[in-house]
C-alpha positions in Angstrom: 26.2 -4.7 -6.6 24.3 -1.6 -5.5 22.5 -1.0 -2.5 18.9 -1.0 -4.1 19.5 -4.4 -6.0 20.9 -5.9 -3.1 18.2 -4.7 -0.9 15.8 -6.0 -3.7 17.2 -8.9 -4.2 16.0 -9.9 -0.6 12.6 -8.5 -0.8 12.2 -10.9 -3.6 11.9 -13.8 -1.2 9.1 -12.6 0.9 5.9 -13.1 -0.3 2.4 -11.4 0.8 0.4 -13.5 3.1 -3.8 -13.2 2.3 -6.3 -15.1 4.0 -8.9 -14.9 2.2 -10.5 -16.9 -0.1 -12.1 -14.3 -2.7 -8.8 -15.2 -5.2 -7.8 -13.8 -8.6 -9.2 -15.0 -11.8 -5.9 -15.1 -13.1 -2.6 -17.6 -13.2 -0.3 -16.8 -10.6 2.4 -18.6 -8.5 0.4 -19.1 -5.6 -1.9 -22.4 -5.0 -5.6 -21.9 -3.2 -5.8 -25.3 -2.6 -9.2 -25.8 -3.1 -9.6 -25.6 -7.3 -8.0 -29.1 -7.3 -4.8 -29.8 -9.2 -2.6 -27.5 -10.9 -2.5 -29.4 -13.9 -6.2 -29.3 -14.2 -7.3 -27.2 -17.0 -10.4 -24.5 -16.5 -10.5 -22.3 -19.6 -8.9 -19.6 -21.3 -8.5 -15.5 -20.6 -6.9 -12.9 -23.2 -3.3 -12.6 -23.0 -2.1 -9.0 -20.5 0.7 -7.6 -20.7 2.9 -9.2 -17.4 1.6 -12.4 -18.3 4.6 -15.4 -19.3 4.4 -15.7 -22.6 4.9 -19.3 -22.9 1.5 -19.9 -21.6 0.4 -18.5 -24.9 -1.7 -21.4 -26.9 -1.0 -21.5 -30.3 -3.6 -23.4 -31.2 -5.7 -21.2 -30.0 -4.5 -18.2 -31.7 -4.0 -20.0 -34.8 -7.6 -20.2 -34.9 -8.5 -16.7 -33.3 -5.4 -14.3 -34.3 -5.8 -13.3 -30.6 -3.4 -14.3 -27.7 -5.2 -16.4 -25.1 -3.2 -18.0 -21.9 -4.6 -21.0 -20.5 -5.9 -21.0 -16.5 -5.4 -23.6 -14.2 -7.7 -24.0 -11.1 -5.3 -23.9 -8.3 -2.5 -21.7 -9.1 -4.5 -18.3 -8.7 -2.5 -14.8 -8.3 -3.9 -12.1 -6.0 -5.2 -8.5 -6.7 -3.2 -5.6 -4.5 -4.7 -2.6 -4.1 -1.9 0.1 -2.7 -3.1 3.5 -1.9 -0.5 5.8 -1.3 -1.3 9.5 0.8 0.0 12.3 -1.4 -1.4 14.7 0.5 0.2 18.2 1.7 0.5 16.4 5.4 2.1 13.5 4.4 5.1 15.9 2.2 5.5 18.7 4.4 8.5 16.9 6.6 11.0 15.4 4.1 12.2 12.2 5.7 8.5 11.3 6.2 7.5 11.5 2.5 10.9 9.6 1.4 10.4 6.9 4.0 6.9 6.4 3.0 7.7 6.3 -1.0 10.5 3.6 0.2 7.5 1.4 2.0 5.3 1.7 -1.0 8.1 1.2 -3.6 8.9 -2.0 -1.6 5.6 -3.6 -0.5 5.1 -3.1 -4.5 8.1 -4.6 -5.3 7.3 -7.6 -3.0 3.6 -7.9 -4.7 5.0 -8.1 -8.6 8.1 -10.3 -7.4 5.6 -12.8 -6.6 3.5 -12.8 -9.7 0.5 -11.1 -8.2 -1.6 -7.9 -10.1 -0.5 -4.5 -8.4 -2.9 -1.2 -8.5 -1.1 1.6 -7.2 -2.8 5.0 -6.6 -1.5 8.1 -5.1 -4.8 9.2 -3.2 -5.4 12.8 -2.3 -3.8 13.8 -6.0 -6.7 16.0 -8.1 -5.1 14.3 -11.0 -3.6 10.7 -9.7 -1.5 8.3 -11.8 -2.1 5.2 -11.1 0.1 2.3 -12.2 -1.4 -1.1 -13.3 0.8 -3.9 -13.6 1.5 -7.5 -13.1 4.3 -9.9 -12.9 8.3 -10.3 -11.6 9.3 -8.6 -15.1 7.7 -5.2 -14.0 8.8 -5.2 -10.2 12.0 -3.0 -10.6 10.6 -0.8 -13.0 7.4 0.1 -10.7 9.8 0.2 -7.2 11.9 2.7 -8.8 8.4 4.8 -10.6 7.0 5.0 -6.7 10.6 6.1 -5.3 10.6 9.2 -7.9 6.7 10.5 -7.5 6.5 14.0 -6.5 3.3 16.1 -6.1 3.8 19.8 -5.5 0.2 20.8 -5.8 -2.3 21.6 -2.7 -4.1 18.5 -2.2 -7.6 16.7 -1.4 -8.0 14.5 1.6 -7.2 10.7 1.9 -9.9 8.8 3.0 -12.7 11.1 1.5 -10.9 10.4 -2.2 -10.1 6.4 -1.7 -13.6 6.4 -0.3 -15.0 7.3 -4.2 -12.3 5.2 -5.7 -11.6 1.8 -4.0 -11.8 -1.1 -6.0 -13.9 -4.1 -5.4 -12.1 -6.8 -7.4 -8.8 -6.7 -4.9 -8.4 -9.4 -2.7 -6.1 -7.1 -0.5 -5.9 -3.2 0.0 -3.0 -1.8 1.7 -3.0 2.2 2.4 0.0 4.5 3.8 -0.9 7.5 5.4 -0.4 9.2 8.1 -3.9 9.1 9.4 -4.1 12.2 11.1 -7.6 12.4 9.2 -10.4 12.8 11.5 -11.5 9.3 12.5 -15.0 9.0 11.5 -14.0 10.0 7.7 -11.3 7.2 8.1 -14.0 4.6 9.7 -16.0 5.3 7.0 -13.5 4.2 4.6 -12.3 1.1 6.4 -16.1 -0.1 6.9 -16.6 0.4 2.5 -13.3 -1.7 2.2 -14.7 -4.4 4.9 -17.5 -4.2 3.5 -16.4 -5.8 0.1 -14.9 -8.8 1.5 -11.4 -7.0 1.6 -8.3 -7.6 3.5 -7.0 -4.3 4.7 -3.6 -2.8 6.3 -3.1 0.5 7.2 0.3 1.8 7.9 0.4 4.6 9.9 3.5 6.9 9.0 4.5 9.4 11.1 8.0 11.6 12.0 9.9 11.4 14.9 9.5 15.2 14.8 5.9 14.9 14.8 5.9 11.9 17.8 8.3 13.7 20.1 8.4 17.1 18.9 11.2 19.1 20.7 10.1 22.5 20.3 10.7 25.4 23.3 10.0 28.6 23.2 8.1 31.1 20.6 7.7 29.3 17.4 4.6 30.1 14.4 3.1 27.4 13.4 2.3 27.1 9.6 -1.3 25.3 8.3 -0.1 23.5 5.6 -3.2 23.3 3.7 -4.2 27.0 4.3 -0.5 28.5 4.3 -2.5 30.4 7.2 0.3 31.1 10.4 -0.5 31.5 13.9 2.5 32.6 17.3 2.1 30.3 20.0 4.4 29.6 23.1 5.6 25.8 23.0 5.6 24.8 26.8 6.5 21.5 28.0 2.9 21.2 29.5 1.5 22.2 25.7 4.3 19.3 24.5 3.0 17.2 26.6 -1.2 17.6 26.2 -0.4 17.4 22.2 1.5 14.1 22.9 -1.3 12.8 25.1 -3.8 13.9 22.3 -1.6 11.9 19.3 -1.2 8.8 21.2 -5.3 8.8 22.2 -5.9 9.5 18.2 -3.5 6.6 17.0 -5.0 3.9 19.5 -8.4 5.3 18.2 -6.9 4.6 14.7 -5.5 0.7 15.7 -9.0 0.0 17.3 -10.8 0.8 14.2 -8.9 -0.8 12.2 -9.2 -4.2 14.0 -12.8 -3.3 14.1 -13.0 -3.9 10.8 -10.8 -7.0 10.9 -7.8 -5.3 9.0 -3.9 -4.6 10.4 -2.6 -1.7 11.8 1.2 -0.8 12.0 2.8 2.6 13.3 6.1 3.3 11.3 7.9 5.9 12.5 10.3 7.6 9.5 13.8 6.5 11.7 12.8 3.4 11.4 14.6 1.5 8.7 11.9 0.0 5.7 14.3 -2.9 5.6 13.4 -3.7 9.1 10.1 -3.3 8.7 9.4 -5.5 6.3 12.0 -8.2 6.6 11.1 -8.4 10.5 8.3 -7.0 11.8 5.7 -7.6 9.1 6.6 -11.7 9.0 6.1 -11.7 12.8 3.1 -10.2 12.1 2.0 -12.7 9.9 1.5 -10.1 7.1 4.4 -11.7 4.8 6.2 -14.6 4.4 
């Protein structure tokens, strides 16, 4: 068995944990517990692609010629919004941009395993492709379509973007950047989302290199949205002030974002995504 199934096949037994009670319209595997029973009939919806196809009614369709699947009250999937920084930051150090498609590609994974409706954007693209999809039968498919995205062009911020574009009919909205926006465009952003009854995490990725950089000497620093270069001299006092000035700006971030009521995690790209999420986001609370 190869590495991705095996790692795959244990994301399949974590599931994501919501609070909130604005649920899905749609059959899932989850119960709300407050609809009543499971075997308590509501009414029907148009058969999606995703959707098991032995909750078809016949009956109905006989009648119809269209495929309708019957909804029960309390077994209710979940609507996942995952918006995924494609910007020029977020690609310019290469173990950085894979270990971020990895956390995407997985936290997908994880959402479709469970039966739950997955929006995936790649925010910052002028021309994003997002992928729609619900259902177990669509998980490996989508995990491996995030691992091989690529964007090559010069971007458009994050949060300005996903600020025109967020969805109101997800229950939860998970973003992956590396939030080195300024804060008050990323405020803004988090206050829409709280605003619309969302649960929100942010995952904050960042390099080691970009952490604890270990530069000495002359080095020319490259703007990566400009291509604009400028000589500086790195001394350990500059080191340090720019280290002071990240860690100020990421407990800035983790503030806001608890603000808001949302969660906030720092992954740094030596940090395995296995560990991540099979550890650190169940003590967390953010899957079970």
């Amino acid at each position: 068995m190869n590495h991705h199934q095996t790692y795959l096949n244990r994301l399949q037994k974590l599931k994501i944990n919501v609070k909130t009670k604005k649920r899905g319209i749609h059959k899932g595997l989850r119960r709300s517990g407050k609809f009543g029973s499971s075997l308590e009939f509501s009414d029907f919806r148009q058969y999606q692609p995703g959707d098991d196809v032995r909750q078809i009614d016949w009956n109905v369709y006989g009648r119809t010629q269209k495929y309708y699947i019957k909804r029960y009250l309390d077994e209710q999937d979940i609507s996942v919004a995952i918006y995924f920084d494609v910007s020029s930051s977020m690609r310019f150090i290469p173990s950085k941009w894979e270990m971020a498609k990895t956390l995407a590609a997985s936290l997908g994974y994880v959402v479709l395993a469970g039966e739950d409706r997955l929006a995936f954007m790649p925010a910052g693209s002028r021309s994003p492709r997002p992928i729609h999809r619900k259902g177990a039968v669509n998980s490996r498919g989508v995990f491996l379509e995030i691992l091989q995205l690529e964007e090559t062009e010069k971007l458009d911020d994050f949060s300005n973007q996903l600020y025109n574009t967020v969805s109101k009919t997800q229950q939860l909205t998970i973003m992956i950047s590396d939030g080195l926006e300024p804060l008050e465009r990323i405020e803004a952003l988090l206050r829409k989302i709280a605003s619309l009854k969302q649960e929100f995490w942010f995952f904050q990725v960042l390099s080691r290199e970009e952490l604890s950089p270990g530069y000495e000497g002359d080095v020319r620093l490259i703007d990566i949205e400009t291509d604009s270069g400028v000589n500086i001299s790195m001394h350990p006092s500059l080191l340090r002030d720019y280290e002071k000035r990240l860690a100020e700006h990421n407990k800035n971030l983790e503030m806001i974002c608890r603000r808001y009521g949302g969660a906030y995690i720092l992954a740094a790209d030596d940090e395995p995504v296995e560990t991540l999420l099979l550890h650190k986001l169940p003590r967390l609370g953010l899957l079970k």
